[in-house]
C-alpha positions as CSV (number, residue, x, y, z in Angstrom):
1,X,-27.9,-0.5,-123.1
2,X,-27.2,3.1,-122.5
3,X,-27.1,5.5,-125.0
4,X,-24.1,7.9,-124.8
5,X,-24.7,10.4,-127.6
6,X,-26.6,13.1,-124.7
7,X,-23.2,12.3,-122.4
8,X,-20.6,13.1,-125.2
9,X,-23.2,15.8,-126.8
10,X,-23.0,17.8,-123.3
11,X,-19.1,17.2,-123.6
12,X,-19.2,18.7,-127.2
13,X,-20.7,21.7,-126.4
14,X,-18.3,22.4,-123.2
15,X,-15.4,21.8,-125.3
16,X,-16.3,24.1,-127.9
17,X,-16.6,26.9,-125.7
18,X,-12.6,26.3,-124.4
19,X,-10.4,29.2,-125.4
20,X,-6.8,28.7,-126.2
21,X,-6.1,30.9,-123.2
22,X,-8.0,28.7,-120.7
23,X,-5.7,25.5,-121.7
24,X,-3.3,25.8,-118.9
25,X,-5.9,26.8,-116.1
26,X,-6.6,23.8,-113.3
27,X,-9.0,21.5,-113.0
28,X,-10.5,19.5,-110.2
29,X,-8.8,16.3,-111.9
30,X,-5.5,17.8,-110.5
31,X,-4.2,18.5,-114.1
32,X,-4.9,20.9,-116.8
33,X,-7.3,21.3,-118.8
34,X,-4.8,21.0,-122.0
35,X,-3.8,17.3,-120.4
36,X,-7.6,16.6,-119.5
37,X,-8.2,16.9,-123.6
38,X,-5.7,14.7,-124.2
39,X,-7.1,12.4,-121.6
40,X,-10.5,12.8,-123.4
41,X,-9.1,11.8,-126.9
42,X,-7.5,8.9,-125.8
43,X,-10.0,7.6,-123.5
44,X,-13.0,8.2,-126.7
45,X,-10.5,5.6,-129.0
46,X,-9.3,2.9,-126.1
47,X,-13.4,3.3,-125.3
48,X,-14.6,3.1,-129.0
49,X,-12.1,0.1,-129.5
50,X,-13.4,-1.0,-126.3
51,X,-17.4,-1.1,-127.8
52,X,-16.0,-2.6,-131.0
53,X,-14.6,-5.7,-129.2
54,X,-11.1,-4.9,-130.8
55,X,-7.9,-6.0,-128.9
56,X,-5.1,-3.5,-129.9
57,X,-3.2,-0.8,-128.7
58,X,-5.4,1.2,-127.9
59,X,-7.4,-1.2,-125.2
60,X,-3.7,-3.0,-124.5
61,X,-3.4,-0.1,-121.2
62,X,-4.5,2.9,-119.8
63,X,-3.3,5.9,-122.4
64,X,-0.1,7.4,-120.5
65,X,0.1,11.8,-120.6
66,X,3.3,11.5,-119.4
67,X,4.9,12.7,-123.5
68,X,1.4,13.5,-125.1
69,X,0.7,16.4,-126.5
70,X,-2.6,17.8,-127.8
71,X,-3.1,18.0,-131.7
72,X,-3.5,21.2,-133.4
73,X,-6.5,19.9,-134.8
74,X,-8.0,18.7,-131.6
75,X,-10.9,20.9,-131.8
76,X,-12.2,18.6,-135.1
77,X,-11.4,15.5,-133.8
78,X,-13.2,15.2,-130.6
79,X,-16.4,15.5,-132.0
80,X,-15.5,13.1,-134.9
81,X,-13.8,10.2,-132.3
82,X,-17.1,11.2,-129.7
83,X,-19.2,10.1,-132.7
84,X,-17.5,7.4,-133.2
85,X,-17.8,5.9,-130.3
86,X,-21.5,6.5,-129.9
87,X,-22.0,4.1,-132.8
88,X,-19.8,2.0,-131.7
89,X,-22.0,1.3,-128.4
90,X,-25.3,1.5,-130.2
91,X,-24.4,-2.0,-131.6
92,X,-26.0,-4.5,-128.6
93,X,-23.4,-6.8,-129.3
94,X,-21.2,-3.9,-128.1
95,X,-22.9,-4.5,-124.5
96,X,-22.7,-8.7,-124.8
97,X,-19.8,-10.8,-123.1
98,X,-16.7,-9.3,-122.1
99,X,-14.2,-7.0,-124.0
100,X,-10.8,-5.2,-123.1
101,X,-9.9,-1.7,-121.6
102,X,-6.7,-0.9,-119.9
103,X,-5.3,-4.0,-120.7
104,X,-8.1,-5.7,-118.6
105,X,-10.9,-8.1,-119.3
106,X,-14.5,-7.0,-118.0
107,X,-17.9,-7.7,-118.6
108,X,-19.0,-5.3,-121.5
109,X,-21.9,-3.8,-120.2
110,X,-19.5,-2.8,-117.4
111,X,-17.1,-1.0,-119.8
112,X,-20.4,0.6,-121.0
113,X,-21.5,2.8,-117.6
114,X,-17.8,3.0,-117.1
115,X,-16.9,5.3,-120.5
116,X,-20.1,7.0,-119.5
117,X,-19.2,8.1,-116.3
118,X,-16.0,9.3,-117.4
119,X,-17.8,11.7,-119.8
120,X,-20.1,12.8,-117.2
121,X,-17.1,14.1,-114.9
122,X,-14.8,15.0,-117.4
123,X,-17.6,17.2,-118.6
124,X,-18.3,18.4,-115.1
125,X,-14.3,19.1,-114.8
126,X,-14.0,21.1,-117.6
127,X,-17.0,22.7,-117.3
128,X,-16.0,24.3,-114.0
129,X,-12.3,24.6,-114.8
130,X,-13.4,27.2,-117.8
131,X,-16.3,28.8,-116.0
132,X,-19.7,27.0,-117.9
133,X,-22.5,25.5,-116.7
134,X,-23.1,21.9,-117.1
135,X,-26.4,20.0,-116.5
136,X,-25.7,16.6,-117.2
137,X,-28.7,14.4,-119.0
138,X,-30.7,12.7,-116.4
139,X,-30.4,9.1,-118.1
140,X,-26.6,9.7,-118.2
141,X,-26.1,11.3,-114.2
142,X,-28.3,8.3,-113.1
143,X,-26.3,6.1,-114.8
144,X,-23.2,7.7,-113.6
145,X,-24.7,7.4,-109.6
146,X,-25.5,4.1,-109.7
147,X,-21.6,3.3,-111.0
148,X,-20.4,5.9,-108.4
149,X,-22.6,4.8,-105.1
150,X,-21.8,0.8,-105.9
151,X,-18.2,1.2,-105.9
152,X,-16.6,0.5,-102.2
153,X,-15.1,3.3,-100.8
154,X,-11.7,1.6,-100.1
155,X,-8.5,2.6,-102.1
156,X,-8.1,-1.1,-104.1
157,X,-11.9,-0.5,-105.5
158,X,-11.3,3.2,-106.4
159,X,-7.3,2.8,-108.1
160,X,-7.7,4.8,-111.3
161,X,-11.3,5.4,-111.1
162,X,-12.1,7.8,-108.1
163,X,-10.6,9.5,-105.4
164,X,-11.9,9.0,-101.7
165,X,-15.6,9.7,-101.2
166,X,-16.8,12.8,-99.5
167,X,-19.4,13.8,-97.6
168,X,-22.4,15.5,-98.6
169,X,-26.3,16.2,-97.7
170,X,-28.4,13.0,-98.5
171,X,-30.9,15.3,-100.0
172,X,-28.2,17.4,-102.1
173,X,-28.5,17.4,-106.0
174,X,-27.6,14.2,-108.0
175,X,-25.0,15.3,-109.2
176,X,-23.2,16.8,-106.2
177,X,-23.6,13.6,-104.5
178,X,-22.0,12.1,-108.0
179,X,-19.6,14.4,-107.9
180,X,-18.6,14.0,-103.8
181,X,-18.9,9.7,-104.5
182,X,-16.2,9.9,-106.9
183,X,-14.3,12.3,-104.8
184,X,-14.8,15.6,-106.2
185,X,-15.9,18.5,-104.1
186,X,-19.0,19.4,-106.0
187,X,-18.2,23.6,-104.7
188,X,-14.6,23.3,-106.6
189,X,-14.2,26.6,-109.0
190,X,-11.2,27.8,-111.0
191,X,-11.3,30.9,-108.2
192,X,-8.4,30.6,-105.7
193,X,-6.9,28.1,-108.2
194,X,-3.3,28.2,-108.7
195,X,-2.6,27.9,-113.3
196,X,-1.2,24.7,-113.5
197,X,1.7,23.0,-116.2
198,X,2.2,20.0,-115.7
199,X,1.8,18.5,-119.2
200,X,3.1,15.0,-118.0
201,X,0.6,14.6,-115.3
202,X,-2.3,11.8,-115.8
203,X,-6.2,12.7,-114.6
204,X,-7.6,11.1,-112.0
205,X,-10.7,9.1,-113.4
């Protein structure tokens, strides 16, 4: 069992610190940050269903951006559904057997690192995207490497979860090497960045 209240805690206090202004600005997900909340919501319910074994909509397939659109209350419900879904993985049956997420059956425990690692990078992509610093929880980047350095590095392993792996330093930070396993290019900054608005896009992992 992992716990995930540090990971959604650090994604908490990013997201508070998100002005309206900053919603259309890029991120290294290749979408918004206004479509990477909307992401994030979905992903904490499909992920909290997910820990609570429940086989509905939400767990049924991957949540689609292509006609979302983020709440005007969004700013309340994050932390609430974040919550949520710690609880819901702090049950251990939550981590026994096998449960659904994107329409797929996986051994739960998987499912587990997996919703963890997206709030790691989410974190990290928002983070950057609106100029904060982020210092993931060790528990949670170690976690998040281990998911990240065991996946193959070949396009059928990494559909929907990573881009290609880059290269960097084998002594460089934990999370840059997080960050470049998943392909992400750990020195990405909203600086040179062109504003995006494409609202219908889907995030990359």
């Amino acid at each position: 069992m992992l716990d995930l209240e540090p990971a959604t805690a650090a994604l908490v206090g990013i997201v508070e610190a998100v002005d309206d202004d900053q919603l259309d600005l890029p991120t290294p997900s290749d979408v918004p940050v206004v479509v990477l909340l909307v992401h994030v919501l979905g992903l904490s319910v499909a992920f909290r269903e997910a820990g609570r074994k429940i086989r509905g909509p939400a767990t049924a397939a991957a949540p689609t951006l292509a006609t979302a659109e983020l709440p005007g209350d969004w700013r309340q419900q994050l932390p609430v559904l974040l919550d949520d879904l710690v609880r819901a993985w702090r049950d251990p049956d939550a981590w026994e057997g096998t449960t659904r997420i994107a329409g797929t059956d996986m051994p739960a425990s998987q499912v587990g690192i997996v919703v963890n690692n997206e709030l790691v990078l989410h974190t990290w992509d928002l983070a950057v995207a609106t100029g904060q610093s982020y210092e993931p929880h060790p528990a949670s980047l170690e976690a998040s490497w281990v998911m990240v350095s065991n996946t193959p590095d070949d396009p059928a392993a990494r559909a929907g979860l990573f881009g290609p792996a880059l290269a960097v330093p084998d002594d460089a930070p934990l999370l840059d090497r997080v960050l470049a396993g998943a392909g992400r290019d750990p020195r990405w900054t909203a600086a040179g960045q062109t504003p995006l608005n494409l609202r219908g896009s889907r995030a990359r992992g």
